[in-house]
Backbone as XML, in Angstrom:
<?xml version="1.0"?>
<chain id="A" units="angstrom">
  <residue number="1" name="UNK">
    <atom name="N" x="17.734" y="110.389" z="78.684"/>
    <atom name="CA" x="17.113" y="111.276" z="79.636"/>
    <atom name="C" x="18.072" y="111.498" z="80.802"/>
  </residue>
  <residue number="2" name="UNK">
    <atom name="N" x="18.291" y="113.101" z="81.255"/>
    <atom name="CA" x="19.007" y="112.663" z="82.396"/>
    <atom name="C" x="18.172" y="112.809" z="83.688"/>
  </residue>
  <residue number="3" name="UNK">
    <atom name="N" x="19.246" y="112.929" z="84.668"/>
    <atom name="CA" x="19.010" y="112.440" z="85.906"/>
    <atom name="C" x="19.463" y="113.705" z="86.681"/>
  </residue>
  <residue number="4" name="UNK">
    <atom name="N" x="18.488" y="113.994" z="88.086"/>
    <atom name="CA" x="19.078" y="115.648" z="88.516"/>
    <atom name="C" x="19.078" y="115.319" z="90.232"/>
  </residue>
  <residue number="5" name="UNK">
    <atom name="N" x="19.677" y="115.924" z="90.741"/>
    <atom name="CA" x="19.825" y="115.877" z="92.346"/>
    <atom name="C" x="18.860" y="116.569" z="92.848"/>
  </residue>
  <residue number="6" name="UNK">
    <atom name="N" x="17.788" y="116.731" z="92.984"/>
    <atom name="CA" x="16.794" y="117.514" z="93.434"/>
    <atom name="C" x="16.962" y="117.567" z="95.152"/>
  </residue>
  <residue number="7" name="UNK">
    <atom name="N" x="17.034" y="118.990" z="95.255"/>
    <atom name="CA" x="17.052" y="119.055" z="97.433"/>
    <atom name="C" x="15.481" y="120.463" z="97.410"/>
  </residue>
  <residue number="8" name="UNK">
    <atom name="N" x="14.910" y="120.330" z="97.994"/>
    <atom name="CA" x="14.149" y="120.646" z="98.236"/>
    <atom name="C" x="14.055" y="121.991" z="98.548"/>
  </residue>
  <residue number="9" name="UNK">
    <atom name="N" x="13.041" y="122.999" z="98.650"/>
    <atom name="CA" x="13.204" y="124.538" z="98.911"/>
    <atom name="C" x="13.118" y="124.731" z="100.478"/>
  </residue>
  <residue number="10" name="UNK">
    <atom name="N" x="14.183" y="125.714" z="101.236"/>
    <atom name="CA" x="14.264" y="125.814" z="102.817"/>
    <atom name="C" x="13.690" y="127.455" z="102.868"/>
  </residue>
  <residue number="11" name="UNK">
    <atom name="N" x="13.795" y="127.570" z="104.032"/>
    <atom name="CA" x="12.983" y="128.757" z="104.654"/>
    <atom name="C" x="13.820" y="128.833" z="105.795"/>
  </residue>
  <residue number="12" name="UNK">
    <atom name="N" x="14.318" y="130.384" z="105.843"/>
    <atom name="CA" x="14.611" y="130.435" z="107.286"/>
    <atom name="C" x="13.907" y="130.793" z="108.401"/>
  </residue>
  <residue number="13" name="UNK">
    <atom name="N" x="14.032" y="130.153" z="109.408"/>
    <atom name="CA" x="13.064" y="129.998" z="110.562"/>
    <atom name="C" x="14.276" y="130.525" z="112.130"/>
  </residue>
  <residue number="14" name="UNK">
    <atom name="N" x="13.496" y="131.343" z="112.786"/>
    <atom name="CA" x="13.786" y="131.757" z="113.906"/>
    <atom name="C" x="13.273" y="131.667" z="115.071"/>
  </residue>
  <residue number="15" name="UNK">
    <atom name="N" x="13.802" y="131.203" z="116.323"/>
    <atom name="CA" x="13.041" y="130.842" z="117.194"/>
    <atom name="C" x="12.153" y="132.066" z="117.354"/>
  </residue>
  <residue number="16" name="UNK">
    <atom name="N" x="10.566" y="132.255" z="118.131"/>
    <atom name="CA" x="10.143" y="133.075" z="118.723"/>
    <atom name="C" x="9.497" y="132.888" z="119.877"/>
  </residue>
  <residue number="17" name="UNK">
    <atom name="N" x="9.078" y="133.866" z="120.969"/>
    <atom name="CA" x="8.827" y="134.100" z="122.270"/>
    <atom name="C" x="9.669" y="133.967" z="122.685"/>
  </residue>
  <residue number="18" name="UNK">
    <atom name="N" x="11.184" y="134.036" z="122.661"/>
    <atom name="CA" x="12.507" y="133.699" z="123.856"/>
    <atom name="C" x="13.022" y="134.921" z="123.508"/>
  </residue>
  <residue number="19" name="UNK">
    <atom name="N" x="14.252" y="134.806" z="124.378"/>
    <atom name="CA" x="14.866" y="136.009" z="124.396"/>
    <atom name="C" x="15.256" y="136.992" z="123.535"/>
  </residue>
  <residue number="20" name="UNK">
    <atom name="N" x="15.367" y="138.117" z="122.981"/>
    <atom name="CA" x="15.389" y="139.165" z="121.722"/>
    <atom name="C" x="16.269" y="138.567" z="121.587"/>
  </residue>
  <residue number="21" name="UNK">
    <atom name="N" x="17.748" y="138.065" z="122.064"/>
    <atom name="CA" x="18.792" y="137.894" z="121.300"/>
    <atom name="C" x="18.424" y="136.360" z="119.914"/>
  </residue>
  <residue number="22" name="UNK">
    <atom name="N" x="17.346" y="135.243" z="120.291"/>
    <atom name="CA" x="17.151" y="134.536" z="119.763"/>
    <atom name="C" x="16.835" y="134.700" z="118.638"/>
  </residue>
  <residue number="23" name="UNK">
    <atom name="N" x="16.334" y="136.095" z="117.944"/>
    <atom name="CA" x="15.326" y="136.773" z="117.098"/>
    <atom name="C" x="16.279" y="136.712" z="115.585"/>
  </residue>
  <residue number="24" name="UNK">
    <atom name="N" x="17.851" y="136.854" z="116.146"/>
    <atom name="CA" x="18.572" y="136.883" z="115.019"/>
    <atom name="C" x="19.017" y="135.469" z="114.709"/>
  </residue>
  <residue number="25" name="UNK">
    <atom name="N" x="19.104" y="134.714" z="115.294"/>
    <atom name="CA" x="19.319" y="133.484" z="115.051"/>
    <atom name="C" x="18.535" y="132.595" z="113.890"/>
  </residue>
  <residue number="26" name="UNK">
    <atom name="N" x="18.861" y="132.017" z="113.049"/>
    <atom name="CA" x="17.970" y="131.371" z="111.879"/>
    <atom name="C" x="18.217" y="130.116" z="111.485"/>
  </residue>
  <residue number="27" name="UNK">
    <atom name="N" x="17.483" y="129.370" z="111.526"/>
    <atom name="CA" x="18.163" y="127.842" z="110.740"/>
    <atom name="C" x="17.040" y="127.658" z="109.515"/>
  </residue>
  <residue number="28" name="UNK">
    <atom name="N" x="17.730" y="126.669" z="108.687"/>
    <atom name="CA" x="17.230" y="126.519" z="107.356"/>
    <atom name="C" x="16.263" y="125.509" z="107.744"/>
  </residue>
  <residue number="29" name="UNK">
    <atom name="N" x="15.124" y="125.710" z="107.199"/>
    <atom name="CA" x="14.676" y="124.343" z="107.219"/>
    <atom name="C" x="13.809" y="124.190" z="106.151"/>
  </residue>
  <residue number="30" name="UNK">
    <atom name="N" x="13.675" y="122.432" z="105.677"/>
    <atom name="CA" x="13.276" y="122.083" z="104.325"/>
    <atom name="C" x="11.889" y="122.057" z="104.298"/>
  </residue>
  <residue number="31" name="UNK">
    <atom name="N" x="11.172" y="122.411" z="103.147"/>
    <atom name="CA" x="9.737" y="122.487" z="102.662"/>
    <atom name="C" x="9.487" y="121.484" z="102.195"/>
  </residue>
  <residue number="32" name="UNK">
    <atom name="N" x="8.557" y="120.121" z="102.425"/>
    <atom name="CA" x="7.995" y="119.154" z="101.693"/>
    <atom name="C" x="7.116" y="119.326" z="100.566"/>
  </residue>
  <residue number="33" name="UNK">
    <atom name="N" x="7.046" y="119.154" z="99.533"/>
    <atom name="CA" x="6.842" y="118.950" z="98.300"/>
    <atom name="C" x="5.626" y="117.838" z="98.394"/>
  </residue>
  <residue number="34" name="UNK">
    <atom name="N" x="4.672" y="117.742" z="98.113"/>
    <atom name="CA" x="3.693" y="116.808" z="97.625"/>
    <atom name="C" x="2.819" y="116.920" z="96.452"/>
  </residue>
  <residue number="35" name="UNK">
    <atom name="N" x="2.296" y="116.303" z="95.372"/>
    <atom name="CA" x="1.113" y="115.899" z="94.740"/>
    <atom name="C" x="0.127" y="115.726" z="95.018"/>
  </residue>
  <residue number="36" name="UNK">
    <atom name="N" x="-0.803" y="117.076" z="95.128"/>
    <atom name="CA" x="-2.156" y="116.469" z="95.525"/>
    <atom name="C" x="-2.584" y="115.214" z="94.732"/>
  </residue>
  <residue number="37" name="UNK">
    <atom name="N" x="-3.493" y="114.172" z="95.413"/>
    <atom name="CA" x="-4.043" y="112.944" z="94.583"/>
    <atom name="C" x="-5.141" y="113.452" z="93.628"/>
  </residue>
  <residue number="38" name="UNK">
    <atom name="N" x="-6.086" y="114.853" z="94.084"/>
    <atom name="CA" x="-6.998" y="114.921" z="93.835"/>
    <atom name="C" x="-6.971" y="115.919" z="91.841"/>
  </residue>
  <residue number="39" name="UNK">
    <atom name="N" x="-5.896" y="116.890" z="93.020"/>
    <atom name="CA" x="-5.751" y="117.883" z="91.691"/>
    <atom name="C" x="-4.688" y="117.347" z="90.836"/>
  </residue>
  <residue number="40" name="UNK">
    <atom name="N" x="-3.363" y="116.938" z="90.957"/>
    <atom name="CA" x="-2.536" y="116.501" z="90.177"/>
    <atom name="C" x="-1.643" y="117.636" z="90.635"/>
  </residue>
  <residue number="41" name="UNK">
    <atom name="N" x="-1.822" y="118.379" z="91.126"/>
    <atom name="CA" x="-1.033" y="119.589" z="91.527"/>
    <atom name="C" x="0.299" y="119.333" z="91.999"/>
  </residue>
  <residue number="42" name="UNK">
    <atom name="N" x="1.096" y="120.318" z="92.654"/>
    <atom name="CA" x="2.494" y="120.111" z="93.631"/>
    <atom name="C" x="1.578" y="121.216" z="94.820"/>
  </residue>
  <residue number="43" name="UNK">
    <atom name="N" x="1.480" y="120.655" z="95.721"/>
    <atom name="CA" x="1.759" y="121.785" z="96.928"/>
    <atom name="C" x="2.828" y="121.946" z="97.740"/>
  </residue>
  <residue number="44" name="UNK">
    <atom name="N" x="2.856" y="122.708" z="98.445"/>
    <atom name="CA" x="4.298" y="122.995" z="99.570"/>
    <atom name="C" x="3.103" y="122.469" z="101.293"/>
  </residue>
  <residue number="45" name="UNK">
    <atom name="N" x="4.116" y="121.368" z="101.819"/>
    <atom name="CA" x="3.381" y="121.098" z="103.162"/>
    <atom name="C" x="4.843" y="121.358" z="104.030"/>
  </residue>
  <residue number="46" name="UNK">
    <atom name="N" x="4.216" y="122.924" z="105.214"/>
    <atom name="CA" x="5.527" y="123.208" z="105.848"/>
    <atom name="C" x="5.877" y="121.699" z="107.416"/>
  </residue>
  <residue number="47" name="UNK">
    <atom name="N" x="4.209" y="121.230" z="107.869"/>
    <atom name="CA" x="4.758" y="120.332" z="109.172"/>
    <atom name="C" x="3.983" y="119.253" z="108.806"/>
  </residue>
  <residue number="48" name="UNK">
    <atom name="N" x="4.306" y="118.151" z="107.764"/>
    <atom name="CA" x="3.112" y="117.546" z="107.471"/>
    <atom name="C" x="3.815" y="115.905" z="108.391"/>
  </residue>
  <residue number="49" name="UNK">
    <atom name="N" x="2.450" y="115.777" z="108.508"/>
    <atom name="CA" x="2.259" y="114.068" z="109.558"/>
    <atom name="C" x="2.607" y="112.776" z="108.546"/>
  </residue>
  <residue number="50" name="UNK">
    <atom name="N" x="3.051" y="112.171" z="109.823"/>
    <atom name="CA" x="3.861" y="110.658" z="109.241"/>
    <atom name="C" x="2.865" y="110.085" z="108.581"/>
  </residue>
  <residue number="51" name="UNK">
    <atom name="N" x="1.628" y="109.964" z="109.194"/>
    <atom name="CA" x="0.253" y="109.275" z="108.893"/>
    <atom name="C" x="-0.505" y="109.569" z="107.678"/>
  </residue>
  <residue number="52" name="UNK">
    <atom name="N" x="-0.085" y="110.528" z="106.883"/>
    <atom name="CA" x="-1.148" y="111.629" z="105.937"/>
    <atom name="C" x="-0.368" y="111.662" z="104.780"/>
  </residue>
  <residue number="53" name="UNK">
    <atom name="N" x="1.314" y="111.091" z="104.813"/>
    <atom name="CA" x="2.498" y="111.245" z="103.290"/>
    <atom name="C" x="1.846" y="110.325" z="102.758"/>
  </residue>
  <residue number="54" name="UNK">
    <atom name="N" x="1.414" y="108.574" z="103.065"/>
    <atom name="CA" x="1.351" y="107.645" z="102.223"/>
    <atom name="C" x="-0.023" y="107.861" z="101.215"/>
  </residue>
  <residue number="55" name="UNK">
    <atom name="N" x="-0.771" y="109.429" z="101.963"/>
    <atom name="CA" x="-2.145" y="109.316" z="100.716"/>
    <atom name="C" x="-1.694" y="110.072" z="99.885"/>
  </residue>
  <residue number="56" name="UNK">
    <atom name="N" x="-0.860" y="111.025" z="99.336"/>
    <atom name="CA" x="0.064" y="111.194" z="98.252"/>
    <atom name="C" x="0.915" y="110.336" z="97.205"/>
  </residue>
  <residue number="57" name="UNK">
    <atom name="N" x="0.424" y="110.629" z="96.017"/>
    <atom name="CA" x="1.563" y="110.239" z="95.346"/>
    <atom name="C" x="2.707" y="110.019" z="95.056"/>
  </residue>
  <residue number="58" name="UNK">
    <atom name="N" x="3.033" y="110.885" z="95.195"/>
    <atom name="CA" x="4.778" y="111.831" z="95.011"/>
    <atom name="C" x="4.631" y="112.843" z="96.592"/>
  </residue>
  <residue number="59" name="UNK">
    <atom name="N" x="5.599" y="112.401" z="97.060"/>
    <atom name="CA" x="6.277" y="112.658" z="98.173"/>
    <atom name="C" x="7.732" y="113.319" z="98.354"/>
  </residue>
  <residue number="60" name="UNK">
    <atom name="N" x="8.169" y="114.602" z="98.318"/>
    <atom name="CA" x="9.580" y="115.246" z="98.818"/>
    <atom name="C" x="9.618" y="115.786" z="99.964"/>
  </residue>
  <residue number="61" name="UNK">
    <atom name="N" x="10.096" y="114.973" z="100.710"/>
    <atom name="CA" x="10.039" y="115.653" z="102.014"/>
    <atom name="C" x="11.120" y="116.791" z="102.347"/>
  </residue>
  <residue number="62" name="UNK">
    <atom name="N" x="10.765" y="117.721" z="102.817"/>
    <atom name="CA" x="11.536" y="118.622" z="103.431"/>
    <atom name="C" x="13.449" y="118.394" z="104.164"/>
  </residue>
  <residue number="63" name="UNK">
    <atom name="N" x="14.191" y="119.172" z="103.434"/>
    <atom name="CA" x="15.697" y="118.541" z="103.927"/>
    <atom name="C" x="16.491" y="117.342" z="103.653"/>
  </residue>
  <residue number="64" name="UNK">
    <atom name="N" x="15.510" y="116.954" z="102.808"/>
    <atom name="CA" x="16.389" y="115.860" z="101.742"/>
    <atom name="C" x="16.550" y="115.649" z="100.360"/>
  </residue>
  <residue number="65" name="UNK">
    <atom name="N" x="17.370" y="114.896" z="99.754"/>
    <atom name="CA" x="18.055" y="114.958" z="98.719"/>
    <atom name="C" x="17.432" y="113.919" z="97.271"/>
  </residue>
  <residue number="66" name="UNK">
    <atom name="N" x="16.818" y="113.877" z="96.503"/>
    <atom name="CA" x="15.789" y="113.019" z="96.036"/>
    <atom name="C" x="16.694" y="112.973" z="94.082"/>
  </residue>
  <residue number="67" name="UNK">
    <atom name="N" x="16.684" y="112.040" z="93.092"/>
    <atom name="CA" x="17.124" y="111.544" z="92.405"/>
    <atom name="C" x="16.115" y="111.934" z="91.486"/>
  </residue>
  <residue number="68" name="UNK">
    <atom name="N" x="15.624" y="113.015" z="90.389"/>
    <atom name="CA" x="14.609" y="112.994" z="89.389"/>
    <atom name="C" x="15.426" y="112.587" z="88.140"/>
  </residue>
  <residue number="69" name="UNK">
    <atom name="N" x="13.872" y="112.410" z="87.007"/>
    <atom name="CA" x="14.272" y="112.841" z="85.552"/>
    <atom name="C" x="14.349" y="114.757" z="85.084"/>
  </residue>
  <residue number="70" name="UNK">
    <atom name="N" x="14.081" y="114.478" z="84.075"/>
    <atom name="CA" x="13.918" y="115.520" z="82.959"/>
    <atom name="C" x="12.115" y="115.811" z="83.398"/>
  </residue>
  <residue number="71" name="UNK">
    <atom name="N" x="11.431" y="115.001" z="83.220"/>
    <atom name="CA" x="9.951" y="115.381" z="83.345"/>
    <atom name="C" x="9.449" y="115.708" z="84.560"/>
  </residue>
  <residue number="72" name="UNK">
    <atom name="N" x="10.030" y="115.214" z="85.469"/>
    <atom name="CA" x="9.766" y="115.768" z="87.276"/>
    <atom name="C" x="10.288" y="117.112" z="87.682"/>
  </residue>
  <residue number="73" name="UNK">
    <atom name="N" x="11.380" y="116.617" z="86.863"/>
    <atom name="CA" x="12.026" y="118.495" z="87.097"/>
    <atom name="C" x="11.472" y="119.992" z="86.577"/>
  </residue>
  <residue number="74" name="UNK">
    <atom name="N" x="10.488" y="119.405" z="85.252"/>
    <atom name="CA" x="10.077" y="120.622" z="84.667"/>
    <atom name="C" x="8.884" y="120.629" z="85.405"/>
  </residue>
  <residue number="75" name="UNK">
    <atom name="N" x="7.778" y="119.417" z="85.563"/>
    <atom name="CA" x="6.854" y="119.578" z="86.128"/>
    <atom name="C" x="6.838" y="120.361" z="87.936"/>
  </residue>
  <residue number="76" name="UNK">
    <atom name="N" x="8.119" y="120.204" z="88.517"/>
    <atom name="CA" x="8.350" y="120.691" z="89.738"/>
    <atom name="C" x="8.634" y="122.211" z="89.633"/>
  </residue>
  <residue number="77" name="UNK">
    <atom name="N" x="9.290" y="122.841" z="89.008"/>
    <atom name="CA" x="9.433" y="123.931" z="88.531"/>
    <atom name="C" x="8.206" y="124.673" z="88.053"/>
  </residue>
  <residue number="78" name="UNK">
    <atom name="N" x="7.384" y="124.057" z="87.172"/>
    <atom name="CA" x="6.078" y="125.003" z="86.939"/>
    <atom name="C" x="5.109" y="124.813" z="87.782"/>
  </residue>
  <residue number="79" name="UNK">
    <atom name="N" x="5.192" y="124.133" z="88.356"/>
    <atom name="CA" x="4.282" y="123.226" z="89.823"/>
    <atom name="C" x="3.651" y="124.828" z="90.392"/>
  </residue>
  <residue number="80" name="UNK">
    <atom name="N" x="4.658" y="126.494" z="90.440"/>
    <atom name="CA" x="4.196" y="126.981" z="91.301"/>
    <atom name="C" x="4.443" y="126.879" z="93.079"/>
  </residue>
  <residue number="81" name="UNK">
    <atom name="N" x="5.871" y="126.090" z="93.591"/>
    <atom name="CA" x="5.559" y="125.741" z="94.558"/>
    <atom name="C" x="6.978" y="126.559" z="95.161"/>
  </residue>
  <residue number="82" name="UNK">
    <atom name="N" x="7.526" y="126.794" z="94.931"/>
    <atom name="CA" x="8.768" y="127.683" z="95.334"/>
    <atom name="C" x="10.124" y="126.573" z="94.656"/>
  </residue>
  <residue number="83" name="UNK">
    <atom name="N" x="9.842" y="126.000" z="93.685"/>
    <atom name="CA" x="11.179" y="125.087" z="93.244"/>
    <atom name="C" x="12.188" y="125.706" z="91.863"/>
  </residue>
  <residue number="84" name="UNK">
    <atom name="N" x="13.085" y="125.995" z="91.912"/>
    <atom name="CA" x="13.882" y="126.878" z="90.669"/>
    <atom name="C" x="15.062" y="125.692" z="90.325"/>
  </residue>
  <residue number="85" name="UNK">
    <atom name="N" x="14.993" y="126.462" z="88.929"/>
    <atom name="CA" x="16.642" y="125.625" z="88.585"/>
    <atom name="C" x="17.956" y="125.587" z="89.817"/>
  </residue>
  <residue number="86" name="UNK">
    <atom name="N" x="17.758" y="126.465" z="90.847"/>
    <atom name="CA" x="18.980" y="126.322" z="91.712"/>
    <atom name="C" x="18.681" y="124.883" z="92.743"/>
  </residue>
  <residue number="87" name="UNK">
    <atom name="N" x="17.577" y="124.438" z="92.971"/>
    <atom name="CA" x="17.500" y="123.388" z="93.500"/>
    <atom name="C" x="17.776" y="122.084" z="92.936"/>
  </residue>
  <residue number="88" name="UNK">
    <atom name="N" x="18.235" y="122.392" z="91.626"/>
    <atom name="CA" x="18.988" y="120.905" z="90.544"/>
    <atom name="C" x="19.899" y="120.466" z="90.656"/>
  </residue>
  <residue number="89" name="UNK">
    <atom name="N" x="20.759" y="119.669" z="90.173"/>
    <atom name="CA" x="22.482" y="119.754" z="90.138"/>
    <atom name="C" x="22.636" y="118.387" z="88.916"/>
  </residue>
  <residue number="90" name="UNK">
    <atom name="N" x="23.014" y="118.184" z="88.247"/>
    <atom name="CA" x="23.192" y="117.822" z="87.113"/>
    <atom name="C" x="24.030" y="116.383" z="87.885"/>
  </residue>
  <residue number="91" name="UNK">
    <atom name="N" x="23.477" y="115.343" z="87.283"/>
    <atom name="CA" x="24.228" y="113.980" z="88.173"/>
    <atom name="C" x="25.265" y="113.738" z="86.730"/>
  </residue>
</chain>
């Protein structure tokens, strides 16, 4: 079985209410990945609390770099959650 570099899906984000020039400005930032407990699902959590990850199963937090199989990867991919083969990298 192999093994894949999984990084998580980003969004670009721009400051708003400041100055128009801020408007073009963008930084990436990472989407957390969770398992609902209830449904078995994947959802996307964009600001989720320190206090609220440990009632999840499966946990990817946003902007980091996480170690799957073969079966996490397909299940993350059909999950529905914004995850594609470009977020893989073959270890």
């Amino acid at each position: 079985m192999a093994e894949w570099k999984f990084v998580t899906p980003t969004v670009d984000e721009g400051f708003t209410g400041v100055q128009r020039l801020f408007e073009f400005y963008r930084l990436a930032r990472g989407i957390t990945i969770v398992m609902n407990p209830t449904t078995g699902q994947y959802e996307q959590v964009r600001y989720p609390l320190d206090e609220i990850l440990p009632n999840y199963p499966q946990v990817y937090r946003g902007g980091y770099e996480y170690t799957v199989d073969d079966t996490t990867k397909a299940a993350l991919i059909a999950g529905g959650v914004g995850v594609t083969e470009e977020n893989f990298t073959a270890l």
